[in-house]
C-alpha positions in Angstrom: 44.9 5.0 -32.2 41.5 2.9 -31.7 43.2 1.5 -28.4 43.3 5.4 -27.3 39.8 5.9 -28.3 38.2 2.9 -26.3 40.2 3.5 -23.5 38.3 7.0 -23.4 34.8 5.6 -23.8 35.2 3.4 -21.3 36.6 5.6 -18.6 33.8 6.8 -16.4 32.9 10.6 -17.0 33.8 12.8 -13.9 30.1 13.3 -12.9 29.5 9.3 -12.3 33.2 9.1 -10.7 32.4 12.2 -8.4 29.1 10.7 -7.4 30.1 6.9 -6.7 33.0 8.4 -4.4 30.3 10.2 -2.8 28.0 7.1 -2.5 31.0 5.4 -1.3 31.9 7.8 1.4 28.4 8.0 2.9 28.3 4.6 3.6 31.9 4.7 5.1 30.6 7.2 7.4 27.5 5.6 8.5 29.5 2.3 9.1 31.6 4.6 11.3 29.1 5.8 13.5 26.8 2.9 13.5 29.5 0.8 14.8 30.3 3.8 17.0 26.9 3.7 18.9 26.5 0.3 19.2 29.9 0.1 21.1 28.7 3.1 23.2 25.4 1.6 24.1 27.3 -1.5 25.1 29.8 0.5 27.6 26.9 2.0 29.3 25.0 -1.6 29.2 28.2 -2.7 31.3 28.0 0.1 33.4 23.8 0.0 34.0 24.4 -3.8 35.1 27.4 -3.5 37.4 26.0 -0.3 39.3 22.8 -2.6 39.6 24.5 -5.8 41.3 26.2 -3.4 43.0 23.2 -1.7 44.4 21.6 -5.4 44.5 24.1 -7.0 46.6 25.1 -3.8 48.6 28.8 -4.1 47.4 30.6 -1.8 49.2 32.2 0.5 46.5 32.0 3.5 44.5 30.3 2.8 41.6 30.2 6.6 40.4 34.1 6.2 40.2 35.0 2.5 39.8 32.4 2.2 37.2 31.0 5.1 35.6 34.0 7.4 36.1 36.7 5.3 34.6 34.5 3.6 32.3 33.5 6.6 30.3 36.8 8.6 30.6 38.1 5.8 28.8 35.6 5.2 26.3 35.6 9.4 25.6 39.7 8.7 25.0 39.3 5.3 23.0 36.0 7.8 21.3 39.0 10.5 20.1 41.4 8.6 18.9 38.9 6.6 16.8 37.4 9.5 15.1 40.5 11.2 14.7 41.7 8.0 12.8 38.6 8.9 10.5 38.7 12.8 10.2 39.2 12.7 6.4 36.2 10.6 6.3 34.1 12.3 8.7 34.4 16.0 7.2 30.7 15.6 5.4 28.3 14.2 7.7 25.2 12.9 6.0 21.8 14.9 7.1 20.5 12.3 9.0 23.4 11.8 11.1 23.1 15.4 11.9 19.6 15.2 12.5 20.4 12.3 14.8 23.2 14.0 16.2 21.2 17.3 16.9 18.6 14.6 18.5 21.3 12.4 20.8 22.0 16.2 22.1 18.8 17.3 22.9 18.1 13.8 24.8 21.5 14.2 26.6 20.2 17.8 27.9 17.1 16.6 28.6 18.6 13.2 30.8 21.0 16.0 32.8 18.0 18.0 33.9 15.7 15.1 34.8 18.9 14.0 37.0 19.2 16.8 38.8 15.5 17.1 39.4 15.6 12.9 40.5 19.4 13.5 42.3 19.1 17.2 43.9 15.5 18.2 44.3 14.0 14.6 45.0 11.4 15.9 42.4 11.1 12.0 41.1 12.3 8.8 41.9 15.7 7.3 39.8 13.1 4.6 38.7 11.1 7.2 36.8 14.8 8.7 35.6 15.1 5.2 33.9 11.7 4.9 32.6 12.3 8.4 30.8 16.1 7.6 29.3 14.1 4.1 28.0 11.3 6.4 26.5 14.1 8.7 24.8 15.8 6.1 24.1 12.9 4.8 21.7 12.2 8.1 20.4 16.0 8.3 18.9 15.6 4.9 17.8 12.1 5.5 16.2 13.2 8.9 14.3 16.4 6.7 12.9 14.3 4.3 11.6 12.0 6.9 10.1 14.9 8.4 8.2 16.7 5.3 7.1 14.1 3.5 6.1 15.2 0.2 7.9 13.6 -2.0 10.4 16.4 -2.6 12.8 16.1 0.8 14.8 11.9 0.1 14.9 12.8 -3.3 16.7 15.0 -1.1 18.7 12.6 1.3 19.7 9.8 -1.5 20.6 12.2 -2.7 23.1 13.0 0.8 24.9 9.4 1.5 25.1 8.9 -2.1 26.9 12.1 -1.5 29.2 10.3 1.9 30.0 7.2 0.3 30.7 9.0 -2.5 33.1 11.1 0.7 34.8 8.2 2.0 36.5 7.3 -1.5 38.3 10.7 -2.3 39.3 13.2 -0.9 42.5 16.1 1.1 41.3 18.1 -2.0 40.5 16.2 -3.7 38.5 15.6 -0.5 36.5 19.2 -0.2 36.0 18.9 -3.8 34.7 16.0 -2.9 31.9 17.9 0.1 31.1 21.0 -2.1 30.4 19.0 -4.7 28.9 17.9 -1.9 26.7 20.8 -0.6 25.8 22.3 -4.0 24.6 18.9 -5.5 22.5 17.4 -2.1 21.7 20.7 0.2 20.5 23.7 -1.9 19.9 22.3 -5.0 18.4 20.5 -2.8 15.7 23.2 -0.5 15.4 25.9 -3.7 14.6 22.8 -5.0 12.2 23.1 -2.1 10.4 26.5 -1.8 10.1 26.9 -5.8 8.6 23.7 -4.6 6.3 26.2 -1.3 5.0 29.0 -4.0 4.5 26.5 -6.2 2.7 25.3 -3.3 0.3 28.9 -2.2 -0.3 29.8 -6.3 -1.4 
């Protein structure tokens, strides 16, 4: 009878089980996404540095298809099947995600309309097109940082704004290389820092 009764006391109550499985989820999530990003921003580093030695050494290929086309249908495939992998753990996205989410869309609309202003209407040079995506780029990075309280995205965002800075001063190419540059040392190196700092909490 006394075995019974201290195996009740010492099971957690249903409110503190319910709430570590939440705690426990959250950070399965962010991991998710953080590692996510970070693989993202190195597919379109790969992509920014090969359309730039392209462009550098007049290669005589289609970058829009051999590069950008096949590159990104495959990491929007690879992209599914990852995230269907995690639906169960994916149904509750933590607000901040959203928010960033809700942020990454707004840039993305933003980026499109600059491009056809820079692409079809000659309204602005691709240079400047880079300087902006390295300035949005810093804002995402600045506003994660904000809401998670880390340091890693406010490194990030330091290094967009410098790429930005360096786009306007450089041809096309070299753009493409800051924006690359960018993407590598400003978004997926702080994205995989946070996601070894989740692992670390969760040890």
């Amino acid at each position: 009878m006394s075995d019974h009764s201290d195996l009740r006391y010492t099971l957690p109550s249903p409110v503190d089980a319910e709430l570590a499985l939440s705690l426990e989820r959250a950070h399965r999530e962010t991991r998710v996404l953080d590692l996510l990003v970070g693989v993202w921003a190195l597919l379109l580093a790969k992509c920014c540095l090969l359309q730039a030695a392209i462009l550098y050494w007049s290669i005589p290929i289609s970058g829009l298809f051999y590069i950008w086309a096949l590159s990104l249908s495959l990491g929007v495939f690879a992209t599914f099947h990852y995230l269907r992998a995690y639906r169960t753990e994916l149904k509750i996205i933590p607000t901040n995600r959203r928010t960033g989410s809700a942020l990454l869309f707004g840039i993305f609309l933003t980026l499109t309309g600059s491009a056809h202003a820079v692409f079809a209407l000659e309204l602005a040079t691709p240079s400047a097109l880079a300087a902006l995506a390295c300035s949005l780029g810093g804002i995402h990075a600045c506003v994660q940082g904000a809401m998670r309280r880390r340091p890693e995205p406010l490194l990030g965002a330091l290094i967009w704004w410098i790429a930005a800075w360096q786009c306007l001063r450089q041809p096309v190419d070299f753009a493409l290389v800051c924006v690359g540059l960018a993407l590598i040392f400003g978004q997926a190196l702080p994205s995989f820092a946070l996601v070894r700092a989740a692992n670390r909490y969760r040890a």
